[in-house]
C-alpha positions as CSV (number, residue, x, y, z in Angstrom):
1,X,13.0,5.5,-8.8
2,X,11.2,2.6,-11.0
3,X,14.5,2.1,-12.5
4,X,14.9,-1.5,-13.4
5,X,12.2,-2.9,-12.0
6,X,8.9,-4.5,-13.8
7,X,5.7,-4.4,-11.9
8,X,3.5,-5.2,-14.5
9,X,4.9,-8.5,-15.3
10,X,6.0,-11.3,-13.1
11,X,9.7,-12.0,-13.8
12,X,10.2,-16.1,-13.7
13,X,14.0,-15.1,-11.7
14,X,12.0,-13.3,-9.1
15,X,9.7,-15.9,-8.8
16,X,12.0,-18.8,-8.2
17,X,14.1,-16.6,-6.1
18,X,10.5,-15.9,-4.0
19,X,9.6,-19.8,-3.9
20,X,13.3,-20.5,-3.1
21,X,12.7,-18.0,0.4
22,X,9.6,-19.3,1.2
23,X,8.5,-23.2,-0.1
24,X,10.9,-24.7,2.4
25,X,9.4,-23.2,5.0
26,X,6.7,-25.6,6.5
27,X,5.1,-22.6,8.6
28,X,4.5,-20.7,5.6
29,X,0.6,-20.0,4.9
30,X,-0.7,-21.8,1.7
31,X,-1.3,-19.1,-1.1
32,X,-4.8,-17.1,-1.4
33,X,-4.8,-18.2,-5.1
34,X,-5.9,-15.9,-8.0
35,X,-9.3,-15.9,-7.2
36,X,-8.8,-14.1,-4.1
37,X,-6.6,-12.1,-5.6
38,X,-8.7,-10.4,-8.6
39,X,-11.7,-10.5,-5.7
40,X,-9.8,-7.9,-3.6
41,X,-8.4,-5.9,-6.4
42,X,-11.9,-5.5,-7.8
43,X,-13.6,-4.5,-5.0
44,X,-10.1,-2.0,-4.3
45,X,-9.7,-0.4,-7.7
46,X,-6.4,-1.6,-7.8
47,X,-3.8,-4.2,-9.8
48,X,-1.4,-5.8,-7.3
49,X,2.6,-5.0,-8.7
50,X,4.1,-7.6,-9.3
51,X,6.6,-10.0,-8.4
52,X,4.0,-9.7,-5.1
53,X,1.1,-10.5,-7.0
54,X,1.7,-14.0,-8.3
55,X,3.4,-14.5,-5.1
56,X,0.3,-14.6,-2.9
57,X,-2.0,-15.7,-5.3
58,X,0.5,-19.4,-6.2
59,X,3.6,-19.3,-3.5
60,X,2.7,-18.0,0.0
61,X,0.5,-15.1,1.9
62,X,2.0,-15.0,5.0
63,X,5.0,-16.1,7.4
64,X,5.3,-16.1,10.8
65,X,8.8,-16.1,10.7
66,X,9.0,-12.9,8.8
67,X,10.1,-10.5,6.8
68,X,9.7,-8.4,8.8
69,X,10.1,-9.4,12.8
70,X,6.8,-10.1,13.5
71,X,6.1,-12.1,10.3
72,X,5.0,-11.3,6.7
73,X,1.1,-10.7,6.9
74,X,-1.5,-12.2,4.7
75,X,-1.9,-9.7,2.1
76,X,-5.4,-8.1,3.0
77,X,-5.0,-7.7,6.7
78,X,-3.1,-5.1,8.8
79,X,-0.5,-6.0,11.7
80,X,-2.7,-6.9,15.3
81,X,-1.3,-3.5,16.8
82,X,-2.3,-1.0,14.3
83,X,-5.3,0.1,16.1
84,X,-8.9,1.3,15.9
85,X,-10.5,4.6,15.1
86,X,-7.9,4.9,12.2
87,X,-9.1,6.4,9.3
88,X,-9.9,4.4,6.3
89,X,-7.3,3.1,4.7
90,X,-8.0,3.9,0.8
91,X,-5.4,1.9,-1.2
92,X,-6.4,3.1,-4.8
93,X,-5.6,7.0,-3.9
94,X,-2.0,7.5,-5.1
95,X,0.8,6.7,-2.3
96,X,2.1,10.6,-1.8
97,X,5.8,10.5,-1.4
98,X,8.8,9.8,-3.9
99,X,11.6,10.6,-1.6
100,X,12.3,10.0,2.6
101,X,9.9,12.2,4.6
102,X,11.3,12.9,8.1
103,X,8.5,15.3,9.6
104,X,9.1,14.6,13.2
105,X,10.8,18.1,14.5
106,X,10.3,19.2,10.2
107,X,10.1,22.9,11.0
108,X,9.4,23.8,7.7
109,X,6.2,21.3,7.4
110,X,5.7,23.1,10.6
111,X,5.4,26.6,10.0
112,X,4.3,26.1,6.3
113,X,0.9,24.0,6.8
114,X,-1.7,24.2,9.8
115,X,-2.0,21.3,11.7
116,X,-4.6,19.9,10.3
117,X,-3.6,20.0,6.7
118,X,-0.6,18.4,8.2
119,X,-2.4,15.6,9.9
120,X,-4.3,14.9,6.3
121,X,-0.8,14.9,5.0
122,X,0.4,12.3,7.6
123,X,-2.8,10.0,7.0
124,X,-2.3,10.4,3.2
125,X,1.1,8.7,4.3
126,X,0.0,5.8,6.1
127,X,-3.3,4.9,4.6
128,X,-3.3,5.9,0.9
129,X,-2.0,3.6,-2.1
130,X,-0.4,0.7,0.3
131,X,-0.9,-2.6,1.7
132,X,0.5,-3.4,4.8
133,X,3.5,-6.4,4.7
134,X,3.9,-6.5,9.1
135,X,5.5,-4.4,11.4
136,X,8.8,-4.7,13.1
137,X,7.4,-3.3,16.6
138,X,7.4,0.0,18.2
139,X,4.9,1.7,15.7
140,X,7.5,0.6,12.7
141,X,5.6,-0.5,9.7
142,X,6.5,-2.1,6.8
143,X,4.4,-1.1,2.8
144,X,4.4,-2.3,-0.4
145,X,3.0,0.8,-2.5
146,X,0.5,-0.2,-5.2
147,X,-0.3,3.1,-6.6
148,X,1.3,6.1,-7.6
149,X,4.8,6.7,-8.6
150,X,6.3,4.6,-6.2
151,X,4.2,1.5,-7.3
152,X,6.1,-1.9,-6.0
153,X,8.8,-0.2,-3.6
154,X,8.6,-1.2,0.0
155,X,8.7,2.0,2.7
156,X,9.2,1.8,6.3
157,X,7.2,4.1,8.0
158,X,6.9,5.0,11.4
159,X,5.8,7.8,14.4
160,X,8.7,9.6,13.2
161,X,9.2,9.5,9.1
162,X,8.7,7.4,6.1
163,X,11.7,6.3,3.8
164,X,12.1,3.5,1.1
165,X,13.6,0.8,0.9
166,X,16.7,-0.1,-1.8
167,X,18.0,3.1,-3.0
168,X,21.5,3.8,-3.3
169,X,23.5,4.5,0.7
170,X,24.5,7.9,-0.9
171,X,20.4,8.8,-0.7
172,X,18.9,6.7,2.1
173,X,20.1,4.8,5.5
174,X,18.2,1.9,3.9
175,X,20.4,0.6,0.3
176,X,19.6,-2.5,-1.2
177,X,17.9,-3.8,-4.6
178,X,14.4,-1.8,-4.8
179,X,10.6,-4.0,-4.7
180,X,9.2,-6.7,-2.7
181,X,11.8,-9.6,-3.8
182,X,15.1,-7.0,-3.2
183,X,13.3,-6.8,0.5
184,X,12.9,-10.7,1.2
185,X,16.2,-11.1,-0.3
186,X,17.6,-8.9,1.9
187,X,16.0,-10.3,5.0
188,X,16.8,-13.8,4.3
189,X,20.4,-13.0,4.1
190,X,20.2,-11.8,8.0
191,X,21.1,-8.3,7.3
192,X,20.7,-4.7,9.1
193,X,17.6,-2.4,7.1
194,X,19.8,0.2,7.7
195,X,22.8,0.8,6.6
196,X,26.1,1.1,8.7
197,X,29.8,2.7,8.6
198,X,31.4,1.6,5.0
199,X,32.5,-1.7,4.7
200,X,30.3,-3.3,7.1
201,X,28.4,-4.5,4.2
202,X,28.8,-8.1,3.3
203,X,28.3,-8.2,-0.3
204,X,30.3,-5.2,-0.3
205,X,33.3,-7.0,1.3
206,X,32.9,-9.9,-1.2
């Protein structure tokens, strides 16, 4: 849910916090600047959501040392291992999921659609209303949604399912405070994506 969070205004707290992650950090790539920016959303269709887009355009676009594992990617270019012969990826078509999608062994996707409307489905997934942040290996990528309902929440997706990032533990292995800066924070802090037996959470033993 968009619950609490703004993406069509850069909040100054999320900014700081952002700059506070990431202007220490000598290896971190100079920002693209807002030229750039409005360049790619123009020829895309699209409006970054913000805190992310005055991120790259005046604080950073791109870390080696992460978030994720194999370091936060400048923001128009996909991780080395994604592949060719991929379909297009076509970021203004709405991102089509509001809630965890598990479809490996989904017997009801299964029987219900043919394979190939299921394979459109699955591309829809990976290629539509997202830009890739990096990848944590092993087929696991990391998305910042810019259109469609789930505009400026971070999903994981993988060969196996796609689920977001900073929902409550009740709904999803991954809790934690919903959009790009929740993510960061939560990586800077050094802990799990997913979430463990209760109590193993720090800030919930504070």
């Amino acid at each position: 849910m968009m619950i609490g969070m703004n993406t069509e205004n850069c909040d100054p707290a999320e900014l700081a916090a952002l700059r506070a992650f990431f202007a220490p950090r000598p290896e971190a790539s100079p920002p693209a600047g807002w030229e750039a920016v409005r360049f790619f959303e123009a020829e895309h269709g699209i409006t970054l959501p913000e805190p992310y887009r005055t991120f790259v355009a005046e604080v950073c676009d791109g870390l080696r040392a992460g978030p994720p594992y194999y370091g936060l990617l400048p923001f128009a270019q996909t991780p080395s291992d994604w592949g060719s012969g991929r379909p297009e990826r076509l970021i203004a078509e709405p991102f089509p999921l509001r809630s965890t999608w598990i479809w490996e062994n989904d017997e009801e996707d299964e029987e219900a659609l043919s394979e190939q409307e299921l394979e459109s489905r699955l591309d829809a997934v990976f290629d539509h209303g997202s830009l890739l942040l990096g990848t944590d290996g092993c087929g696991m990528y990391w998305h910042l949604v810019v259109t469609g309902p789930q505009r400026g929440h971070v999903w994981l997706i993988d060969e196996y399912g796609a689920m977001p990032f900073g929902t409550s533990q009740s709904t999803s292995p991954m809790p934690g405070t919903p959009g790009f800066t929740g993510w960061v924070a939560h990586w800077a802090q050094g802990r799990s994506w997913f979430a463990g037996p209760p109590g193993d959470d720090p800030e919930e033993a504070a």
